[in-house]
C-alpha positions in Angstrom: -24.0 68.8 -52.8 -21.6 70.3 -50.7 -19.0 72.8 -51.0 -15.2 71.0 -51.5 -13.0 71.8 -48.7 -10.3 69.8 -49.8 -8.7 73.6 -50.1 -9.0 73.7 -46.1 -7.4 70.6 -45.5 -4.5 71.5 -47.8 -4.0 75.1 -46.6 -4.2 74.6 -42.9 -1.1 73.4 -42.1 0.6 76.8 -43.7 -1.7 79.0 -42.3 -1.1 77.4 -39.0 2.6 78.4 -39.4 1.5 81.8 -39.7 -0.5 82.2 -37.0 2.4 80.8 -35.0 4.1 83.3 -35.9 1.6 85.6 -34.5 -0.2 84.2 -31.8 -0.6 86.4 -29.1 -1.1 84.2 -26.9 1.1 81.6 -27.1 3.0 82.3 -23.6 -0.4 83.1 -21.7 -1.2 80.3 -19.9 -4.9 80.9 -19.0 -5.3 77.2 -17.1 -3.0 78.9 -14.8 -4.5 82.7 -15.2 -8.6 81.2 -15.0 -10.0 79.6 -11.6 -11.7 77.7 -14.0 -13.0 75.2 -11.5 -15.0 77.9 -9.9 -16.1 79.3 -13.5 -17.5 76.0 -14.6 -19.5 75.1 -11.6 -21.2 78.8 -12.2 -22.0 78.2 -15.7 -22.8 74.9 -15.4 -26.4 75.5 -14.4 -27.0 77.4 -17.4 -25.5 76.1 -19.9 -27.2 72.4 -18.6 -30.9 74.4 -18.9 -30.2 75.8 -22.5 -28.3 72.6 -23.6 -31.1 69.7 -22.3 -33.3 69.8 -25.3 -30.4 70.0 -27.7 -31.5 68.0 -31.3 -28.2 66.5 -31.2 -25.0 65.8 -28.6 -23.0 67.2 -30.8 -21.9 71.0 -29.8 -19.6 74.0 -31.8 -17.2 75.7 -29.1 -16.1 78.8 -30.7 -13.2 80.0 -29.3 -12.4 76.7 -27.5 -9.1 78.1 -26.0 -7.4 75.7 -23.3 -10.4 73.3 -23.5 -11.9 73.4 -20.3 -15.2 74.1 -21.8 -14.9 71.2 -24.4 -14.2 69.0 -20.8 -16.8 69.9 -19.1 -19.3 69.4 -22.0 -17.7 66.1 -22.5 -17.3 65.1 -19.4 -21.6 65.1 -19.9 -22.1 62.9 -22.6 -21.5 65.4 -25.3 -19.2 65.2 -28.9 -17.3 68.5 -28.8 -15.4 70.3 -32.0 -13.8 73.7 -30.9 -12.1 76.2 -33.2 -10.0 79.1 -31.9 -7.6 81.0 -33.7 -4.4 80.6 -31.4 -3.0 77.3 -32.6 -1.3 77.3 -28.8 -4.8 77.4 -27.5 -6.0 74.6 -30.0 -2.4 72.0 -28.7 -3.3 72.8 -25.2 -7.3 72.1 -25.9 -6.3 68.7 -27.5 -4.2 67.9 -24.3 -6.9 69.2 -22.0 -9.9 67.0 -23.8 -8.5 64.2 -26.0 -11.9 63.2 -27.0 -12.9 66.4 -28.3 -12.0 67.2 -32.1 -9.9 71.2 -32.1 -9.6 73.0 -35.7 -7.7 76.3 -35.6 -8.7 78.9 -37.6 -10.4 82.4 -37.7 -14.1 81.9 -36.4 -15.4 83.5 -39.3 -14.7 80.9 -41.4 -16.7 78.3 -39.1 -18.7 77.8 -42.7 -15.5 76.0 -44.0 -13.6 75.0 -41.0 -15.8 72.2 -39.9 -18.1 69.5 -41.4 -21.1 67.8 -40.5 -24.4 69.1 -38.3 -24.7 70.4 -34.7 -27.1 70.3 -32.1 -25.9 73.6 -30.5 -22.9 75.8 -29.7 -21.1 78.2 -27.1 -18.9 81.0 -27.8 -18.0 81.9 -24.6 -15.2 84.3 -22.4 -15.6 87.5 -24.4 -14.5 85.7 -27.8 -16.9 87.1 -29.7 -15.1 91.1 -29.7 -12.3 89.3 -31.4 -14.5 89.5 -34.6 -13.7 93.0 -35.4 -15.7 94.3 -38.4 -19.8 93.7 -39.5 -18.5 91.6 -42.3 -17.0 89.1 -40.2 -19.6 89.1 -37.7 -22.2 88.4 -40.7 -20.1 85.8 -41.9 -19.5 84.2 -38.4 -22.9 84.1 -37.8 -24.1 82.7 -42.2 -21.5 79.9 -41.4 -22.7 78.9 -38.4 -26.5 78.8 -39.1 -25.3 76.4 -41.6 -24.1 73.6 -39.6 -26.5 73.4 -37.5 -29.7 72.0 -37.1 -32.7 73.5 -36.7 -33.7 74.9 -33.3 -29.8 74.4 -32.2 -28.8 76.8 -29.3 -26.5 79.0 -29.5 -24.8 80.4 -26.2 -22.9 83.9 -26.9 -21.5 85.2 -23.9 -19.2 88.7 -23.8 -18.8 92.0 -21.8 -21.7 94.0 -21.6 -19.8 96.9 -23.9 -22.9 99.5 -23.6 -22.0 99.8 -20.0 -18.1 99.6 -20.8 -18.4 102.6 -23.4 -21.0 104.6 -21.4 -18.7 104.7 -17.9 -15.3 104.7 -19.7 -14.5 101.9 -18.0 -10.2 100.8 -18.5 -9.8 98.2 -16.0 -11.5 94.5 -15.2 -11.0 92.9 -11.9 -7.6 91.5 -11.3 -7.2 87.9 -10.6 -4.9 86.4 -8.5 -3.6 83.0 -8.6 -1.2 81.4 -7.0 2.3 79.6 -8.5 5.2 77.3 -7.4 7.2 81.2 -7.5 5.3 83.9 -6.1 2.1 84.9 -7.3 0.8 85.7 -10.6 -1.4 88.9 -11.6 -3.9 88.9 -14.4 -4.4 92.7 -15.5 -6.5 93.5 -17.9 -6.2 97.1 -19.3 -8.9 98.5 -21.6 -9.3 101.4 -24.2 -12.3 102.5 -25.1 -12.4 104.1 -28.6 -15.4 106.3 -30.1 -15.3 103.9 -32.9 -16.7 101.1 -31.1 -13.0 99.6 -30.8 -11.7 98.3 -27.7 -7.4 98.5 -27.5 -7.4 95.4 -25.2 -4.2 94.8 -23.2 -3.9 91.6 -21.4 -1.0 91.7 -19.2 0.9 88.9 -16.5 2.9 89.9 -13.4 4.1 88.0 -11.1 4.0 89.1 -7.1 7.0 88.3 -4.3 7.2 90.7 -2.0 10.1 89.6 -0.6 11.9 90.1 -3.6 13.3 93.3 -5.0 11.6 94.0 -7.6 8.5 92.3 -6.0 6.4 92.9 -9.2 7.7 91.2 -12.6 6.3 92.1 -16.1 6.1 88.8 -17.4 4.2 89.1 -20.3 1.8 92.0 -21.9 0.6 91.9 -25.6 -1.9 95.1 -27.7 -5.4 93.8 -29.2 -7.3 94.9 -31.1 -11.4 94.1 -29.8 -15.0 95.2 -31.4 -17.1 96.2 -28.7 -20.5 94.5 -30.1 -23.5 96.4 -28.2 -26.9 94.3 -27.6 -28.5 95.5 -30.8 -25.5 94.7 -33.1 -25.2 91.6 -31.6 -28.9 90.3 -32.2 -29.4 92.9 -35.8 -26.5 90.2 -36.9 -28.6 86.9 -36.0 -31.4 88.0 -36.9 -29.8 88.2 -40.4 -28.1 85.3 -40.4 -31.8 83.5 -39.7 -31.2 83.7 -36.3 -35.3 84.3 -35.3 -35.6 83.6 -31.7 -33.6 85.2 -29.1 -33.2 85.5 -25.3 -31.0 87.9 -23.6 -29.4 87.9 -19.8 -27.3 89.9 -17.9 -24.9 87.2 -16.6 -25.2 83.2 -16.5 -26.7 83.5 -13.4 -29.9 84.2 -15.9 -30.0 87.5 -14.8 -31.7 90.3 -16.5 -29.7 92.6 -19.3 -29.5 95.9 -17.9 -27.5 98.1 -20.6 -26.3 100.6 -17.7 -25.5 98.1 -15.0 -25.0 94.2 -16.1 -21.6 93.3 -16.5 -21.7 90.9 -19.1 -23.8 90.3 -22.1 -25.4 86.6 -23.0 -27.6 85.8 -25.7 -29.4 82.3 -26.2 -30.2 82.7 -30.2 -31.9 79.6 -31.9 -32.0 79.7 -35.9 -35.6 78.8 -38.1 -35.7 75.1 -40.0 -34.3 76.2 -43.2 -37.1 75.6 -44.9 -39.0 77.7 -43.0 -36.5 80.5 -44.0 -37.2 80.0 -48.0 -40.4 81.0 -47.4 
């Protein structure tokens, strides 16, 4: 039998309030910030390859944000759920997909937050550093394992944080779009701590040069990442029952080179459960 979540369901709308009340990014508008059109057709490829032999349409996006993933999966025959902890993100995710279903909440709750089985899921964009202890990142990983079925993909994609940590490395590439008043700047400042913390300061200016100022703070917030390495990434799925696991340096499929790849993807599929009570 399983667990009541009738709690959930009565809860959500308060804790919702909350995180209102502190969502970070609630005036980041990363449809604007993302040349997502460009993104998708790069990650299409790979996601299509890991996501063919799927046991079921039915896909997890973790840290959903605007929704242009859930689109894109949709938009290919697949029945989408995202969760992401901005409530902002998860009104402009149902806007973006109306087919999809969006749950907000904190990731490592996924056990509770949705129902049902899945034939897969993505965390994508560097969501996965917003997790921020082991305890969270075991129980991200328990819940998940849960709900879906067995030999489910799962697509984790984030910075490659050995490089990050062994360069000192503070900036990412800036990314400029343009708007109907100048143009806006996406800066993304970076703190590496010994600790394994990241201070993470995402940050929007906006460009005229023929004004005076010509660069505008328009919006900067402080948070607070984990820097998950390769082997605390795939220590944690392999606990969680997570038995295979493939490992890329980009979703180009390239290799993972700790000193040199900028990102870090995993492709993790779980055991049958029974297999795991033996």
């Amino acid at each position: 039998m399983g667990a009541d979540k009738s709690w959930c369901v009565k809860w959500i709308p308060f804790f919702c309030t909350v995180a209102q009340m502190n969502d970070r990014y609630q005036r980041v508008n990363y449809q604007a910030l993302v040349d997502w059109r460009t993104r998708l057709t790069r990650e299409w490829p790979f996601l299509e390859r890991v996501l063919t032999d799927a046991p079921d349409r039915r896909l997890l996006d973790l840290g959903c944000g605007p929704g242009e993933h859930a689109r894109l999966l949709a938009s290919h025959g697949f029945d989408v759920v995202g969760v992401d902890a901005s409530p902002s993100m998860v009104e402009t995710a149902r806007e973006t997909e109306p087919s999809a279903r969006f749950v907000p909440g904190d990731l490592a709750d996924v056990g509770a937050l949705v129902d049902g089985q899945f034939g897969g899921a993505i965390c994508l964009g560097n969501t996965l550093p917003h997790i921020t202890t082991p305890d969270a990142l075991a129980r991200l990983f328990r819940g998940l394992r849960q709900h879906l079925l067995p030999g489910a993909p799962v697509v984790l994609q984030l910075l490659n944080y050995e490089r990050i940590f062994g360069t000192r490395q503070r900036v990412l590439p800036l990314t400029l779009r343009p708007s109907d008043d100048g143009t806006l700047v996406f800066l993304r400042l970076m703190d590496p701590r010994p600790d394994g913390r990241i201070v993470f300061s995402p940050t929007v200016l906006r460009y005229r040069p023929d004004a005076e100022p010509s660069v505008v703070l328009e919006q900067s917030e402080r948070v607070e990442l984990r820097g998950w390495t390769r082997g605390e990434v795939e220590s944690a799925l392999g606990e969680a029952g997570f038995g295979t696991r493939e490992v890329f340096g980009s979703m180009e499929f390239g290799a993972y080179q700790a000193g040199e790849s900028q990102d870090l993807v995993v492709v993790a599929r779980g055991e049958s459960h029974e297999l795991q009570g033996r």
